[in-house]
C-alpha positions as CSV (number, residue, x, y, z in Angstrom):
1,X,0.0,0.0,0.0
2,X,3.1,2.3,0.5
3,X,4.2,1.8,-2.4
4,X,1.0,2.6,-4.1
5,X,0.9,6.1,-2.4
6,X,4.3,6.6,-2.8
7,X,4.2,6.2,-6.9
8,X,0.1,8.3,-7.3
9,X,2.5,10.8,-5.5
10,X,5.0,10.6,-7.9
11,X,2.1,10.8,-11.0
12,X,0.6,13.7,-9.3
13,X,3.6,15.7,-9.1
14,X,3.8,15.0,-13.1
15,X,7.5,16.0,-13.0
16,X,9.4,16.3,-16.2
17,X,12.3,13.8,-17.1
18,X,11.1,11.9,-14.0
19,X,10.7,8.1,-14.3
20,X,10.8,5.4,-11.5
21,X,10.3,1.8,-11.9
22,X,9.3,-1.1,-10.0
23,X,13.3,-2.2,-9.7
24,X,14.3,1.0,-7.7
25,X,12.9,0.9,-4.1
26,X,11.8,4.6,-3.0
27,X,13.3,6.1,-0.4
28,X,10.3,7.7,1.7
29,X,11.1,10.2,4.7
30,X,8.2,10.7,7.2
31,X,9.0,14.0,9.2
32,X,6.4,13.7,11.5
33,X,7.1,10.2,12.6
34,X,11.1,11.0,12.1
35,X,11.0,7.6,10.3
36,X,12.7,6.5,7.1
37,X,11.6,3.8,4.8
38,X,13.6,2.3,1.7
39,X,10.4,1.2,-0.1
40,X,10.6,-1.7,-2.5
41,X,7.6,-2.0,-5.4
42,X,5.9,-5.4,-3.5
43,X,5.1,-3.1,-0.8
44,X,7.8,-4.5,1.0
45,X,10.0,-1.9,3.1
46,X,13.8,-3.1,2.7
47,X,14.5,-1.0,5.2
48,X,13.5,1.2,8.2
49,X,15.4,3.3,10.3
50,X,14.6,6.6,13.0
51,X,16.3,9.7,11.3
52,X,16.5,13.0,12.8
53,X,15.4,16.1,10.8
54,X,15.2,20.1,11.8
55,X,14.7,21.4,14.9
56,X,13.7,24.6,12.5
57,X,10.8,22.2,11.4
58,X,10.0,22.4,7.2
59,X,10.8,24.7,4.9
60,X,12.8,24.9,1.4
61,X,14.3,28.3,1.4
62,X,18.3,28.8,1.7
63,X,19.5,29.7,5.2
64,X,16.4,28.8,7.0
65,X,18.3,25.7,8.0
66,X,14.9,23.8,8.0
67,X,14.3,20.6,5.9
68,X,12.9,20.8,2.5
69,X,9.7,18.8,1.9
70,X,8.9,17.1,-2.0
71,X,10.3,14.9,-4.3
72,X,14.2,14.3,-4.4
73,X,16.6,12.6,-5.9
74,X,20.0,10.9,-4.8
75,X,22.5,13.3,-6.6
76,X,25.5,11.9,-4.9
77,X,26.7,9.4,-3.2
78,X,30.1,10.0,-1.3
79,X,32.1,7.9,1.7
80,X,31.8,4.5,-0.3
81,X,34.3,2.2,2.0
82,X,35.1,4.7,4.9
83,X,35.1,3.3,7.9
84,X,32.2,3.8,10.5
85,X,32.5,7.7,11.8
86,X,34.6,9.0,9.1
87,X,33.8,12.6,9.3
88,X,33.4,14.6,6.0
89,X,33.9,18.5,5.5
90,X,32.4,20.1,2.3
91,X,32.5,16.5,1.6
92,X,35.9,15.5,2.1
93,X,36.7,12.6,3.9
94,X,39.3,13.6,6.4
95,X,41.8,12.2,9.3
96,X,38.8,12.2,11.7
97,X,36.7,9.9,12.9
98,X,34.2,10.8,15.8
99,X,31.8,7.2,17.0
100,X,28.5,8.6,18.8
101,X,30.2,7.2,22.1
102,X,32.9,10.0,21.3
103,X,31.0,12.7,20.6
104,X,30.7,15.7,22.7
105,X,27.9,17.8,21.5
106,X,30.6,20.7,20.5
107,X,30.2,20.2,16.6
108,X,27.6,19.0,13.8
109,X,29.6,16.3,12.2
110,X,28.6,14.4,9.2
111,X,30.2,10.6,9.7
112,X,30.2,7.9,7.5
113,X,28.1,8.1,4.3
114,X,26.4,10.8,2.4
115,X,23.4,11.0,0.0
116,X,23.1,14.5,-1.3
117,X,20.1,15.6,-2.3
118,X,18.8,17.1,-5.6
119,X,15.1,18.7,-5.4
120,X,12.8,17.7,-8.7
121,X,10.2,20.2,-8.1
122,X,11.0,23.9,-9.7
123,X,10.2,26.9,-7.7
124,X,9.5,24.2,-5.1
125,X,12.2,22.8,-3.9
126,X,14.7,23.0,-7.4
127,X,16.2,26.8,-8.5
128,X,16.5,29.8,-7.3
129,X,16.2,30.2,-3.2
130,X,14.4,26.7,-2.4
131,X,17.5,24.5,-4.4
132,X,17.8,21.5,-1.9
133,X,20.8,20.7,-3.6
134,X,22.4,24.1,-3.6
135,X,21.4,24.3,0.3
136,X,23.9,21.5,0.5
137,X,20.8,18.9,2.0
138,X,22.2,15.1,2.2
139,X,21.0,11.8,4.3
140,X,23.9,11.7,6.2
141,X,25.5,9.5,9.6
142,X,26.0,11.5,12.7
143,X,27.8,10.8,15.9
144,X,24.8,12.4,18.0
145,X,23.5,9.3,17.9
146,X,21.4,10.6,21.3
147,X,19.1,12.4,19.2
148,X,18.1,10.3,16.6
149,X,14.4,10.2,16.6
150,X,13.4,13.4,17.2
151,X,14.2,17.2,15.1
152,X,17.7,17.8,15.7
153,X,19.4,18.7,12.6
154,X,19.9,21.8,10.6
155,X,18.4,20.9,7.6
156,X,20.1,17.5,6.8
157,X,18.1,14.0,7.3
158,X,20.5,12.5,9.9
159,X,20.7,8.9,10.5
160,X,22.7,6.6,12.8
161,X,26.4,6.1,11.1
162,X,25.6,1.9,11.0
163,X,22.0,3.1,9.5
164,X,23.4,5.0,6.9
165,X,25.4,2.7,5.5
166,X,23.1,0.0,5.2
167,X,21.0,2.3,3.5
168,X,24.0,3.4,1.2
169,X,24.6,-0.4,0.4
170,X,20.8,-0.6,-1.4
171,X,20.1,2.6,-3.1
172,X,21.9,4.3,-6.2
173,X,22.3,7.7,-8.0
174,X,18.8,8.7,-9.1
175,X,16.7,6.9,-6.9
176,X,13.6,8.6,-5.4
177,X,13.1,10.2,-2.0
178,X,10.3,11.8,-0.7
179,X,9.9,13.7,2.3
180,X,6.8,15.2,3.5
């Protein structure tokens, strides 16, 4: 049934250059719940994992550091085979790694894996002032693990560094995400 909602979304949007099929599961990002799901098209969820979004709440313009809402794609994918809490900076891997048992609350890292995010909805969440991927808005690991579950973030979808890189493992460059 998921599935089904997830793809009369999809038709309703009637986006341009758009096309999913049944072989790509959708990634589906439920900001109320703080839940992810990694949809598959028998309406079987491959996976599903607590994320953490804004503590700004929704929004898609730049600097509002609040998580944009719509139809997305995977842009990127960056961290392939770097080790558990790897931390990235302007997407660089560098020297560091920081575990959520390390962490001290000082910094925002992003650890382990990242899926940046490209927005497919112009004026909505593509171009101009509302460009997810401009804003720099990924599906990235975190070592405040603490706060997984509830708004935390400032803008990003954070998920546990384990999480994320199961999820990194089954989805590719183009696959769908929709957050709402």
């Amino acid at each position: 049934m998921l599935w089904q909602q997830l793809t009369h979304k999809l038709l309703d949007a009637k986006l341009e250059n758009v096309t999913f099929t049944e072989s790509r599961p959708i990634i589906y990002i439920d900001t109320k719940q703080q839940l992810l799901s990694c949809v598959s098209a028998q309406d079987k969820v491959i996976q599903y994992y607590p994320v953490s979004t804004s503590r700004f709440g929704l929004g898609q313009t730049q600097g509002s550091f609040k998580t944009p809402v719509g139809i997305h794609k995977i842009a990127q994918k960056i961290g392939d085979n770097e080790p558990v809490g790897r931390v990235f900076k302007s997407r660089i891997a560098t020297d560091d790694i920081c575990l959520a048992e390390d962490f001290d609350g000082e910094e925002d890292v992003i650890t382990s894996r990242i899926l940046w995010l490209d927005g497919l909805q112009p004026g909505y969440n593509c171009d101009g002032k509302v460009d997810t991927f401009k804003r720099y808005i990924y599906i990235h690991g975190t070592a405040d693990e603490s706060h997984i579950g509830q708004p935390a973030s400032i803008g990003c979808i954070r998920m546990r560094s384990l999480d994320v890189i199961k999820l990194f493992k089954h989805v590719e460059v183009n696959d769908l995400v929709i957050i709402e």
